[in-house]
C-alpha positions as CSV (number, residue, x, y, z in Angstrom):
1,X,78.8,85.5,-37.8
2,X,76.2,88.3,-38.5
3,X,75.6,90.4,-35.3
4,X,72.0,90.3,-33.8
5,X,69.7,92.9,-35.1
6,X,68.3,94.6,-31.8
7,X,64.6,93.8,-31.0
8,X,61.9,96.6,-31.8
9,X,62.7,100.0,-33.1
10,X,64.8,102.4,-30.4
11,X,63.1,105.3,-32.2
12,X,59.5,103.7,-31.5
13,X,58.6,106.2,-28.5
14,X,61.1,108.7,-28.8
15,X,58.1,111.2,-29.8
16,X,55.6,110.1,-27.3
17,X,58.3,110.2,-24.2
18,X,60.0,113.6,-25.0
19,X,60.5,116.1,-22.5
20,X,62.1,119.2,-22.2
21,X,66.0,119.1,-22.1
22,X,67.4,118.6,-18.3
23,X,70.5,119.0,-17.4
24,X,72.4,115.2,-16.8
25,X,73.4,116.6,-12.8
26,X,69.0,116.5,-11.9
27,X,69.7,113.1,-11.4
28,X,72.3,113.6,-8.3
29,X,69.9,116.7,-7.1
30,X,66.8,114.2,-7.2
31,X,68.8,111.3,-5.3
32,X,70.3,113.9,-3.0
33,X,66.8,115.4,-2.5
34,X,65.0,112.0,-1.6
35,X,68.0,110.7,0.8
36,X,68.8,113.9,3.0
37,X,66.0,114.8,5.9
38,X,68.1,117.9,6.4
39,X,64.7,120.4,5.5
40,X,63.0,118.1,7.6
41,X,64.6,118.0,10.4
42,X,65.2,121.8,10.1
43,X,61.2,121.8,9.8
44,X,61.1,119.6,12.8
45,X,63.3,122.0,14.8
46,X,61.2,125.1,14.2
47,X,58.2,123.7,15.0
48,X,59.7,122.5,18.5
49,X,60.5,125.7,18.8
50,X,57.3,127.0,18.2
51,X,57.8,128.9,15.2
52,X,55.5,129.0,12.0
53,X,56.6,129.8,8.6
54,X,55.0,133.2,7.4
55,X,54.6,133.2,4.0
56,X,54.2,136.9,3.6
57,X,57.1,137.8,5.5
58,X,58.9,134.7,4.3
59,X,60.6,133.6,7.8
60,X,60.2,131.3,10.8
61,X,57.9,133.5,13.5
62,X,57.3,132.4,16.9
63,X,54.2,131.9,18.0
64,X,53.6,133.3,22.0
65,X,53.3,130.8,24.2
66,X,53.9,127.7,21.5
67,X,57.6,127.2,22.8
68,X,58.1,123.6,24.1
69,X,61.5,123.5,25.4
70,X,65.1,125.7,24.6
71,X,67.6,125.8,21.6
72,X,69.8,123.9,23.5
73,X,67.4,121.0,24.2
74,X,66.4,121.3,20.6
75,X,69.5,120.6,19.1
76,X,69.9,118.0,21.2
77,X,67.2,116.3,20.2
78,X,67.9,116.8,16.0
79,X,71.1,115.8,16.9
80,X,69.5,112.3,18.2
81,X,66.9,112.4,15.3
82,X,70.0,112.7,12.6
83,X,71.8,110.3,14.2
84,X,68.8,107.4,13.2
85,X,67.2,109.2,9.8
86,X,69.9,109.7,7.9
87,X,71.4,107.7,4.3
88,X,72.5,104.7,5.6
89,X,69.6,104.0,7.8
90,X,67.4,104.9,4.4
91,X,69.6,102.8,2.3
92,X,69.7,100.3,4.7
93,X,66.8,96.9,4.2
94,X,65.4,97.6,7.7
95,X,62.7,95.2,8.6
96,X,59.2,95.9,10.3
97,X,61.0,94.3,14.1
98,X,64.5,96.4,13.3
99,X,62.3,99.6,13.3
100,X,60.1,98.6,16.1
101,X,63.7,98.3,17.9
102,X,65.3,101.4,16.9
103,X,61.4,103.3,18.0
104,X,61.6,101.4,21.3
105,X,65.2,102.3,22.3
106,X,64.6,106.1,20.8
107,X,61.2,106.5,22.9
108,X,63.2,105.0,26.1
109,X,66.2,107.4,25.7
110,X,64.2,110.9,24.7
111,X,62.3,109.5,28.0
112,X,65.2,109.8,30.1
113,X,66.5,112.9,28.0
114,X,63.6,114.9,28.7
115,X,63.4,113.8,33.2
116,X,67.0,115.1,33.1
117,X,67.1,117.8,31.5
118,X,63.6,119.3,31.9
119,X,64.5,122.1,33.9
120,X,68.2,122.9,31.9
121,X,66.2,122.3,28.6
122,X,63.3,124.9,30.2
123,X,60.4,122.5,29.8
124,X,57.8,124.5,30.2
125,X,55.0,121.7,31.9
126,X,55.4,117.8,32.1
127,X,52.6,117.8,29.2
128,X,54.8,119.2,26.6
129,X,57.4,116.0,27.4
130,X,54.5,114.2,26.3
131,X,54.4,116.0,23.1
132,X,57.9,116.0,22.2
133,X,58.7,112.4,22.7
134,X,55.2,111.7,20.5
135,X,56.6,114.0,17.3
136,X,60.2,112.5,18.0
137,X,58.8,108.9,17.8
138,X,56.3,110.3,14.7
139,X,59.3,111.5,13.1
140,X,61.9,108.6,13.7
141,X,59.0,106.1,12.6
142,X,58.4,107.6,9.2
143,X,61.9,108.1,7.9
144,X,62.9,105.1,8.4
145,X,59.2,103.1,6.9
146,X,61.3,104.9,4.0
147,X,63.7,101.6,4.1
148,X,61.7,98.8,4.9
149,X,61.9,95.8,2.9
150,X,63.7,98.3,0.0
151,X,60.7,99.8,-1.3
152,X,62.1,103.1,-1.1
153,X,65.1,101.7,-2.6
154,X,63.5,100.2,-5.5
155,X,61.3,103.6,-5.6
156,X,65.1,105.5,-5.8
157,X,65.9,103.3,-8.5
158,X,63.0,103.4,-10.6
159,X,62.9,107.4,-10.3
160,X,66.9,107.3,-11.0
161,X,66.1,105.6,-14.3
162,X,63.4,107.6,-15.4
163,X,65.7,110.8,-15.1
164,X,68.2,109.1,-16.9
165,X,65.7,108.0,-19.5
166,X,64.3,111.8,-19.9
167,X,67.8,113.0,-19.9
168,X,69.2,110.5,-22.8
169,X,65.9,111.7,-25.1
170,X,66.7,115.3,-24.3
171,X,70.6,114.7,-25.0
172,X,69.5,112.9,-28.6
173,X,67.2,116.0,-29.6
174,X,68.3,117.6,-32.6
175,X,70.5,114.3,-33.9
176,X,69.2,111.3,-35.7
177,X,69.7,108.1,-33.2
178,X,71.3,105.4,-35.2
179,X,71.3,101.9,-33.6
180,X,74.8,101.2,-34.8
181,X,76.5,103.9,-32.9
């Protein structure tokens, strides 16, 4: 029995979809990249804080009278944040209503986070409560849209496979490709 011939040329778009060599760990780094929220979060953190990136000096600087609660209340709250955006919850195939449920239970929670501990946490005025539990809920809300219905997932795959593509045509640079090995 004569093996199948495979269908089309595997050279056909080797010119057209060339790209510079990369190396094959970009893929990890790219997956790692789009599943952590740790920048994020650290982002997040600052700006509860209320610190600025400045770009001149290249560090966080704290803007007078921006400061919504303490360190300790802070890390509380990232702490809470992790503990919902994170790599399962992005892997996970969350529905529209599971999301809704996490947000509710969150918003409830931070509620009865913040009425403790305003004074311990050094809430400055009941506005700012306000204001934190709105970017909390902001923040929950879109990591985890990130895993609905497994678009993110299929985005993950799809950008997985186009590294790997790149890094195959970069790999076979400099060798002629033959189909039999």
């Amino acid at each position: 029995m004569i093996p199948q011939q495979p269908q089309g040329n595997p050279m056909d778009n080797y010119f057209d979809e060339q790209m510079p060599y990369q190396q094959p760990n970009q893929n990890a780094e790219l997956t790692r990249w789009q599943l952590e929220s740790v920048e994020e979060i650290d982002s997040f953190k600052h700006s509860l804080r209320g610190e600025v990136w400045d770009e001149t000096e290249k560090k966080w600087v704290e803007q007078p009278n921006v400061r919504m609660l303490n360190n300790q209340g802070v890390e509380i709250l990232a702490a809470e944040i992790r503990d919902r955006v994170n790599k399962i919850s992005t892997l996970s195939n969350l529905t529209a209503d599971h999301i809704y449920n996490i947000i509710s239970r969150f918003e409830i929670n931070i509620c009865r986070m913040l009425v403790k501990n305003f004074e311990e946490w050094e809430v400055k005025d009941i506005v700012f409560c306000y204001i934190i539990r709105d970017k909390c809920v902001e923040f929950i809300f879109i990591g985890l849209q990130r895993c609905e219905s497994k678009t993110f997932l299929n985005f993950l795959e799809r950008a997985k496979q186009y590294v790997e593509k790149k890094t195959i045509v970069g790999e076979e640079r400099g060798r002629r490709f033959s189909p039999l090995g």
